[in-house]
N, C-alpha and C positions, 0 to 999 in steps of 0.2 A: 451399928450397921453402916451409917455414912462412911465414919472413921474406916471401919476395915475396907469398904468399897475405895476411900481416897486412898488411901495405905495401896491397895492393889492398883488402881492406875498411875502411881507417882513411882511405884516400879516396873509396871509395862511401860511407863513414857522410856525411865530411865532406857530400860533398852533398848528401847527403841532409838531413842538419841546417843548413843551410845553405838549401833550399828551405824548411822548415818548412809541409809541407804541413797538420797539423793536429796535436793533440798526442799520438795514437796513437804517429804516426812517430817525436815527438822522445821519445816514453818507449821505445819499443823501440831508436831508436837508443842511448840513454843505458844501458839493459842493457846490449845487446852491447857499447858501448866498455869497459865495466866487468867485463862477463865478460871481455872481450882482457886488460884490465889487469893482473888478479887470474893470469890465463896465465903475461904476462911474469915476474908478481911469483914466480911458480912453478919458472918457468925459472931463475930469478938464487937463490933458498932452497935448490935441489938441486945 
């Protein structure tokens, strides 16, 4: 369930970054993929 939940916002981000509607979007997308990351990084250390 996580997996398919990250799987679906790591391609909402994509296009969202991918539009570049202005540079709010591409800083908050840049968080969350960084927050996701910091996640897995979490998953793999426990």
């Amino acid at each position: 369930m996580a997996g398919n939940l990250r799987l679906y916002l790591f391609k909402y981000l994509k296009i969202k970054y991918l539009q570049k509607n202005n540079l709010l979007n591409r800083c908050l997308t840049t968080f969350i993929i960084s927050f996701l990351f910091t996640q897995i990084l979490h998953e793999f250390t426990y």
